[in-house]
MARDRENGU-923352 format. One record per residue (C-alpha): x, y, z; residue in three letters. Coordinates in pm, 1 decimal. Layout:
@x=X; y=Y; z=Z; drenmar=ALA
...
END
This chain:
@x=-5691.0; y=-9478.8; z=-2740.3; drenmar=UNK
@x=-5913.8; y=-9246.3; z=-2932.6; drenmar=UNK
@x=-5843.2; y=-9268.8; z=-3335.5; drenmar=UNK
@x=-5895.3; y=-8872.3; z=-3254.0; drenmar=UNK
@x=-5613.5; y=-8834.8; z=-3078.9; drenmar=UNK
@x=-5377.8; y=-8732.2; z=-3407.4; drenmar=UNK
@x=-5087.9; y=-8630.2; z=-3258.5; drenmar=UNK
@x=-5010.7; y=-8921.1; z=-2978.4; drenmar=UNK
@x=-5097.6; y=-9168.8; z=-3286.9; drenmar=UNK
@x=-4854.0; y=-8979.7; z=-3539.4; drenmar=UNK
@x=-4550.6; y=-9056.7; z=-3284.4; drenmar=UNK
@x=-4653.8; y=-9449.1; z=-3200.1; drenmar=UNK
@x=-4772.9; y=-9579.1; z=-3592.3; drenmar=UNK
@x=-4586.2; y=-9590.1; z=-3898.5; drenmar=UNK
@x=-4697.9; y=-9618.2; z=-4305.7; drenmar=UNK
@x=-4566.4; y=-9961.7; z=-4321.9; drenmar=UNK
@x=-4783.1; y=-10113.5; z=-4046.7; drenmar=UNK
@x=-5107.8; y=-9901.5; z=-4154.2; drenmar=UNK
@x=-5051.8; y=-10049.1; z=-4526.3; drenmar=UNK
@x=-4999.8; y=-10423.7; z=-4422.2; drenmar=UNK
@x=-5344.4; y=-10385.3; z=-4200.9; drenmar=UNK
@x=-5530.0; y=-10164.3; z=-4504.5; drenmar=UNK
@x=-5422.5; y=-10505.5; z=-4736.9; drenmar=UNK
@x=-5517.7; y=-10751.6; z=-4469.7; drenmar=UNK
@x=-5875.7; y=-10617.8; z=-4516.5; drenmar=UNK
@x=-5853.1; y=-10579.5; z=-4918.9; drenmar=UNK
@x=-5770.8; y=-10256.9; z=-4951.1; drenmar=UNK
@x=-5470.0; y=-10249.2; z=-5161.1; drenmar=UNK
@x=-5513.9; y=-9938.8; z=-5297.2; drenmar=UNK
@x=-5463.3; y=-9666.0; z=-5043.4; drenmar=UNK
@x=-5080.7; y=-9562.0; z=-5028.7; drenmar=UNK
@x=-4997.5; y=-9322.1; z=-5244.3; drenmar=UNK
@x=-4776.3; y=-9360.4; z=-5539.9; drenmar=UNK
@x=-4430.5; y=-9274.7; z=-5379.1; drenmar=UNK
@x=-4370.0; y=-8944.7; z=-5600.5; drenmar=UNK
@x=-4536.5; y=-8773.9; z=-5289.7; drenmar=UNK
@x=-4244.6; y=-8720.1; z=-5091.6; drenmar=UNK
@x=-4216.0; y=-8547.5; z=-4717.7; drenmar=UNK
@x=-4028.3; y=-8212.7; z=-4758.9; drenmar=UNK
@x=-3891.4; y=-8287.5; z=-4416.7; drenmar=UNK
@x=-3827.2; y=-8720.6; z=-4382.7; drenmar=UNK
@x=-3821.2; y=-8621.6; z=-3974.5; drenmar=UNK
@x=-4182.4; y=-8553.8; z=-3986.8; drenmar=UNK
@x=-4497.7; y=-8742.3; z=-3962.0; drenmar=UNK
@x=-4847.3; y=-8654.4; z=-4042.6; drenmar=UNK
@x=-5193.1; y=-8829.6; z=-3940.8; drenmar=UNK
@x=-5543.5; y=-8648.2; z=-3942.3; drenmar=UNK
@x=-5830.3; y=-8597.6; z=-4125.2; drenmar=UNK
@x=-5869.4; y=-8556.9; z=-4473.4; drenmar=UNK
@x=-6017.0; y=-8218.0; z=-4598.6; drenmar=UNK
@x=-6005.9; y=-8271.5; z=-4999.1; drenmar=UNK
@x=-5961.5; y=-7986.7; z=-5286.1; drenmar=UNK
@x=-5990.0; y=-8104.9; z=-5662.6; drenmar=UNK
@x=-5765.3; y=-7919.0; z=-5916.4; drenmar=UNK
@x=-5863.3; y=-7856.9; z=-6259.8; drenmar=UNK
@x=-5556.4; y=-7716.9; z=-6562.6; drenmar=UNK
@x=-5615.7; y=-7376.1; z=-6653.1; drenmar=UNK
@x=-5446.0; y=-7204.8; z=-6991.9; drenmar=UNK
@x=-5503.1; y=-6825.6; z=-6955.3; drenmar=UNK
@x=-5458.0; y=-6571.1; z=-6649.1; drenmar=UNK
@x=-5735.9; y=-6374.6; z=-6791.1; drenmar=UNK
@x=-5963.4; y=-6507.8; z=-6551.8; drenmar=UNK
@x=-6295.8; y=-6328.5; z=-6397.1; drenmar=UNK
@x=-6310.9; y=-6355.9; z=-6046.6; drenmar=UNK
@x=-6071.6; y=-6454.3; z=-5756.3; drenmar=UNK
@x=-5894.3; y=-6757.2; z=-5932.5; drenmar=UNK
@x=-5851.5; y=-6853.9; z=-5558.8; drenmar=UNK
@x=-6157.3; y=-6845.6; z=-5431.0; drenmar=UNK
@x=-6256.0; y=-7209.3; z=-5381.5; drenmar=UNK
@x=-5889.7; y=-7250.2; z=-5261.4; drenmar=UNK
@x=-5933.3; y=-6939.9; z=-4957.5; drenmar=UNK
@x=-6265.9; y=-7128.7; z=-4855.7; drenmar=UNK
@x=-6120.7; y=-7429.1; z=-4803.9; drenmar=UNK
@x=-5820.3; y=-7307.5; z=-4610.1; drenmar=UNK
@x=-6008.1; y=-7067.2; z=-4378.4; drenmar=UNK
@x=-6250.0; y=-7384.4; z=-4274.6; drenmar=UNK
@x=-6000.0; y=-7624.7; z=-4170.3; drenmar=UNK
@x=-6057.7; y=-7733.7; z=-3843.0; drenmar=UNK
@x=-5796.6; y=-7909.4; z=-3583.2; drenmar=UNK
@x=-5671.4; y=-8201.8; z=-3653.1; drenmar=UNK
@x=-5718.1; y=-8117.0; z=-4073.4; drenmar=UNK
@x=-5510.9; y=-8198.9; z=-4324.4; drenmar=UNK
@x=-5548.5; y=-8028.4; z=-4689.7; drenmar=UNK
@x=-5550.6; y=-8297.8; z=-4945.5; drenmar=UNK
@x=-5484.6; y=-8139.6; z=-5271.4; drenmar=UNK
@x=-5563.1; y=-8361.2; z=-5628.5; drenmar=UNK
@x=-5345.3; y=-8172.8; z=-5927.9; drenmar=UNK
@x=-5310.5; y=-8482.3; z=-6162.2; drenmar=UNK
@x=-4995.8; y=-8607.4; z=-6011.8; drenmar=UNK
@x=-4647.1; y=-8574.0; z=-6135.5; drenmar=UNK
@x=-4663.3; y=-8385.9; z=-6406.0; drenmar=UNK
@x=-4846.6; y=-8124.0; z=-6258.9; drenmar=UNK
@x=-4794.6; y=-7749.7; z=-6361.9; drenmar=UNK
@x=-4882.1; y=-7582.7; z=-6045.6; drenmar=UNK
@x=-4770.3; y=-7539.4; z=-5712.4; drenmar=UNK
@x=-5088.8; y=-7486.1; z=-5534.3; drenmar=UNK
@x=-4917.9; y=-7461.2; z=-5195.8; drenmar=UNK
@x=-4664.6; y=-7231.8; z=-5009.6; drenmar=UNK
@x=-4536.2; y=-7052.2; z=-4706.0; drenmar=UNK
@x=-4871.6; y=-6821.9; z=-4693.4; drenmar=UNK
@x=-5144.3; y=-7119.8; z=-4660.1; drenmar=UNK
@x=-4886.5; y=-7287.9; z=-4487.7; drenmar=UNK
@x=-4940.2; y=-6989.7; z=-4199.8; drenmar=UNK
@x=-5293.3; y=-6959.4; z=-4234.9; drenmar=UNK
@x=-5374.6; y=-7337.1; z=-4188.0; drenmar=UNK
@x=-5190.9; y=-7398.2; z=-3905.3; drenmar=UNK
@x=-5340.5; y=-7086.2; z=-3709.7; drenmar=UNK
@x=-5677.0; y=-7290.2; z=-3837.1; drenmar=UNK
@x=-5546.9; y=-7592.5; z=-3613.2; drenmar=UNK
@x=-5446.5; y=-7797.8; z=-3949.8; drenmar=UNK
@x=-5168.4; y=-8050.9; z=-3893.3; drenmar=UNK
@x=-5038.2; y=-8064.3; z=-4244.8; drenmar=UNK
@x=-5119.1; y=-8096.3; z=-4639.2; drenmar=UNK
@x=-5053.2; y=-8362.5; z=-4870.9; drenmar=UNK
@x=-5081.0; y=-8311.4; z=-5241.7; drenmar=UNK
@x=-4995.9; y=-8488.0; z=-5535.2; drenmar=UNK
@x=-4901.9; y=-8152.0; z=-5723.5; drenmar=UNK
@x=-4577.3; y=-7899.2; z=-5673.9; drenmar=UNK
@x=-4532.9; y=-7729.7; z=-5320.7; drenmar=UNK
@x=-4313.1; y=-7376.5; z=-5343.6; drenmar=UNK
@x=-4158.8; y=-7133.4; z=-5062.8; drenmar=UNK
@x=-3984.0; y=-7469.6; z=-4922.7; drenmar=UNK
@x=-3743.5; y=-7327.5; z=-4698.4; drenmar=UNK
@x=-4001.1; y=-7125.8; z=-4495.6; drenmar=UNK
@x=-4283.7; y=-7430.0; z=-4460.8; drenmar=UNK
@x=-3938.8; y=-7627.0; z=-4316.5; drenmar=UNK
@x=-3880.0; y=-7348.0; z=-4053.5; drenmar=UNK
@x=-4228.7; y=-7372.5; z=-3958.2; drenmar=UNK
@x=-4199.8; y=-7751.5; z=-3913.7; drenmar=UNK
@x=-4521.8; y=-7809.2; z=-4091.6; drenmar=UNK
@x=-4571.0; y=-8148.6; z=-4231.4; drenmar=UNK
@x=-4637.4; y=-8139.5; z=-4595.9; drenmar=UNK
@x=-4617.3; y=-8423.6; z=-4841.3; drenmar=UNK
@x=-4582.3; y=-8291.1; z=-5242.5; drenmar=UNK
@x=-4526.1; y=-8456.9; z=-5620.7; drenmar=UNK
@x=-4286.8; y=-8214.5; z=-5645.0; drenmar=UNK
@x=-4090.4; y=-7894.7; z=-5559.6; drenmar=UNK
@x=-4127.2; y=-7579.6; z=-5832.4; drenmar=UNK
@x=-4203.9; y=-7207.6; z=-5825.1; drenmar=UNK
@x=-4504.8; y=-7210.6; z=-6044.7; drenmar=UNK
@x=-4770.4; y=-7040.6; z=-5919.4; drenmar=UNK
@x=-5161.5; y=-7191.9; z=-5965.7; drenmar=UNK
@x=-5277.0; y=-6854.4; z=-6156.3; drenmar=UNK
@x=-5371.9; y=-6915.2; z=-6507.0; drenmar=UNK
@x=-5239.0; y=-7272.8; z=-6438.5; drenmar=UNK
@x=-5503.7; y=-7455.6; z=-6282.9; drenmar=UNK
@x=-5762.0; y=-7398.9; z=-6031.3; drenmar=UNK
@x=-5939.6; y=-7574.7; z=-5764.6; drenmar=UNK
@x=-6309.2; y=-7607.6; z=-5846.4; drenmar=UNK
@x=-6452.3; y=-7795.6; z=-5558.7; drenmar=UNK
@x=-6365.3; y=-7903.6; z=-5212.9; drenmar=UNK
@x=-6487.4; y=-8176.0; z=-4982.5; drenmar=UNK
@x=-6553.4; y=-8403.9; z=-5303.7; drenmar=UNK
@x=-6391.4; y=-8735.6; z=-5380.4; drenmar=UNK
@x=-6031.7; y=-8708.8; z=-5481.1; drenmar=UNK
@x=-5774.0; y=-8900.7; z=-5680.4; drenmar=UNK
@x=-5495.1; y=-8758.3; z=-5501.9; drenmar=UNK
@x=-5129.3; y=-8978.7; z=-5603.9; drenmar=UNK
@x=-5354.5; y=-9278.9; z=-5725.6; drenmar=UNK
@x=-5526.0; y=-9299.8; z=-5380.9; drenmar=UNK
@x=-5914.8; y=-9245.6; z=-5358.7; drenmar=UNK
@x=-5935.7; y=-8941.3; z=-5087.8; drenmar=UNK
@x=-6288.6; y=-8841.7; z=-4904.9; drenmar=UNK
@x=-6295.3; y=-8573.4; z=-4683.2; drenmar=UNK
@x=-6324.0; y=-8733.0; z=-4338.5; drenmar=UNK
@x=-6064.4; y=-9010.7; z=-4458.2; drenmar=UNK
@x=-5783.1; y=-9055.3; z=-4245.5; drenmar=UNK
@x=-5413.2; y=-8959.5; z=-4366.7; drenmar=UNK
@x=-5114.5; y=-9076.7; z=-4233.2; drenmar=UNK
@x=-4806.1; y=-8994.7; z=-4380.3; drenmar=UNK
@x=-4446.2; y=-9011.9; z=-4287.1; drenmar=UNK
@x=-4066.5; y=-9072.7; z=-4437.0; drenmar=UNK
@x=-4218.8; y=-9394.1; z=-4672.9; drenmar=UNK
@x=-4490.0; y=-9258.6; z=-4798.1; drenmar=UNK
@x=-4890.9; y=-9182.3; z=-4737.1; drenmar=UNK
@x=-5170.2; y=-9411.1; z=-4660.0; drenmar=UNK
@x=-5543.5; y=-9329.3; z=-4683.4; drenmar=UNK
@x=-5741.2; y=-9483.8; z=-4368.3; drenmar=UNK
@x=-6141.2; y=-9480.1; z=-4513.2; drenmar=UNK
@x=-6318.8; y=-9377.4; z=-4226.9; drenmar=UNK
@x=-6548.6; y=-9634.8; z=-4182.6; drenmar=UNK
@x=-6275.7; y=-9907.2; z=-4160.8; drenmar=UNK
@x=-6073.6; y=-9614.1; z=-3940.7; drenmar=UNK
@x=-6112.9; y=-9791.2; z=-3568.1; drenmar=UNK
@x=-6037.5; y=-10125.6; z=-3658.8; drenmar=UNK
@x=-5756.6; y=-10049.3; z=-3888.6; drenmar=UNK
@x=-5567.2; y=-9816.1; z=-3585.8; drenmar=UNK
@x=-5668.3; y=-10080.7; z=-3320.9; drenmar=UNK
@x=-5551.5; y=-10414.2; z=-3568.3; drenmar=UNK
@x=-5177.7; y=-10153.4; z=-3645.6; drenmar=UNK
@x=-5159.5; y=-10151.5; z=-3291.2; drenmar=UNK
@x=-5156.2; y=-10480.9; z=-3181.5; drenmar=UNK
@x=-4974.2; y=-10570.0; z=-3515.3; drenmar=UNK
@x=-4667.9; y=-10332.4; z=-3407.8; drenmar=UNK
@x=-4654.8; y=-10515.4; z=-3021.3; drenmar=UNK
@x=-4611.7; y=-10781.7; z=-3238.2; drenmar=UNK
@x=-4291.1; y=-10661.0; z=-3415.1; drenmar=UNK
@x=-4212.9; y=-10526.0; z=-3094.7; drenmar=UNK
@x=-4204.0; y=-10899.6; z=-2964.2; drenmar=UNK
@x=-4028.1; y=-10975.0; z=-3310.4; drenmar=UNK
@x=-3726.9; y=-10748.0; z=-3242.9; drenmar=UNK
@x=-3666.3; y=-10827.8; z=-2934.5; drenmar=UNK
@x=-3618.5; y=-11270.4; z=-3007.4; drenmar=UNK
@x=-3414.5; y=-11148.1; z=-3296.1; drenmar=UNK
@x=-3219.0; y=-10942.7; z=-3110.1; drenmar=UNK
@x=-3174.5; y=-11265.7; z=-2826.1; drenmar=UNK
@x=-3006.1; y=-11469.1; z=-3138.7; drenmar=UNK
@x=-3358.6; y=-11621.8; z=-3274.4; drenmar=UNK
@x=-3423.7; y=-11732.2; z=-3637.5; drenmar=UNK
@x=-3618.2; y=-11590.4; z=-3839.2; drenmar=UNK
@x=-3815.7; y=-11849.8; z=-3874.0; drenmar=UNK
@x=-3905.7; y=-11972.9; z=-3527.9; drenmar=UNK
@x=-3950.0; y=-11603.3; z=-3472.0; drenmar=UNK
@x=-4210.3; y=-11604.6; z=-3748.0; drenmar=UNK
@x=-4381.9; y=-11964.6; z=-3698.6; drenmar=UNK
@x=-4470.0; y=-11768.3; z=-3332.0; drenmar=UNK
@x=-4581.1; y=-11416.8; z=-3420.7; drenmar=UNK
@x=-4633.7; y=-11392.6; z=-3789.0; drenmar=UNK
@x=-4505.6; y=-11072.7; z=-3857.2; drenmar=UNK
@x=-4230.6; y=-10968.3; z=-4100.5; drenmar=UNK
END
């Protein structure tokens, strides 16, 4: 299966089994902090990482578009994109996404946005069924709050490292960051590691124990 092929690999893999592979390898760093929560727990997100890095603003005196770097970035997502948005986390005082770049990303063939910042306009995005992943729900608008000042750079985005061409999956318990030069073998090791549980279930499910279901497969 192609580690391309977003949408048949959002339905068959799950956080859980992404994170245990991402640790087997060392890297125990790449779920998200779990403040970044799904507006909709149905949905799942995986695709690839287009990154945005916020900075606080204190006045709405501003020259210029205040938006600019954040309009550039939406109107180049390709298929298959996901907007990863860095706002400092928790605390953040904007909500730097809505119902509006919620529209004009997915007619860009985007598949979702995760940020670590507030999302607003929550009943619409749920309508639309687009899978989005926020710190927070709150009205605040970015203007004279904060402001993205670059895109496509390296991102702390929930305590995860994010580079645009990452991989993000995301789904009801929480978001993992793929690297994308570890992506193939981490989708190919998740797959074979959730036949595994699949083999699991089923001897547990026949009246196995635990632990002669374990001593054969290794997988909890």
């Amino acid at each position: 299966m192609k580690t391309d092929d977003f949408a048949t690999l959002a339905a068959r893999l799950n956080s859980a089994v992404l994170s245990d592979v991402l640790d087997d390898l060392g890297l125990v760093n790449q779920a998200m902090r779990p403040f970044v929560r799904p507006l909709d727990d149905s949905l799942s997100v995986f695709g690839r990482a287009r990154t945005g890095l916020y900075m606080n603003t204190y006045s709405v005196k501003e020259h210029g578009n205040p938006y600019e770097v954040e309009i550039a970035l939406v109107d180049d997502l390709k298929p298959g994109d996901i907007a990863v948005l860095a706002c400092d986390g928790p605390t953040a005082r904007i909500a730097p996404w809505g119902e509006l770049l919620t529209t004009a990303s997915r007619m860009r063939g985007a598949v979702g946005c995760v940020t670590d910042g507030l999302v607003r306009d929550v009943r619409l995005i749920r309508d639309m069924q687009f899978p989005v992943f926020a710190g927070g729900i709150g009205p605040l608008d970015s203007k004279g709050r904060g402001k993205m000042m670059a895109m496509d750079v390296p991102v702390n985005c929930g305590g995860a490292l994010v580079n645009t061409g990452d991989l993000v999956f995301g789904d009801v318990d929480g978001v993992v960051v793929i690297p994308a030069d570890v992506a193939d073998s981490v989708i190919g090791a998740a797959l074979s590691k959730l036949e595994s549980e699949s083999k699991t279930r089923a001897e547990l499910l026949n009246g196995a124990l635990l632990a002669e279901v374990y001593a054969r497969h290794g997988v909890l």
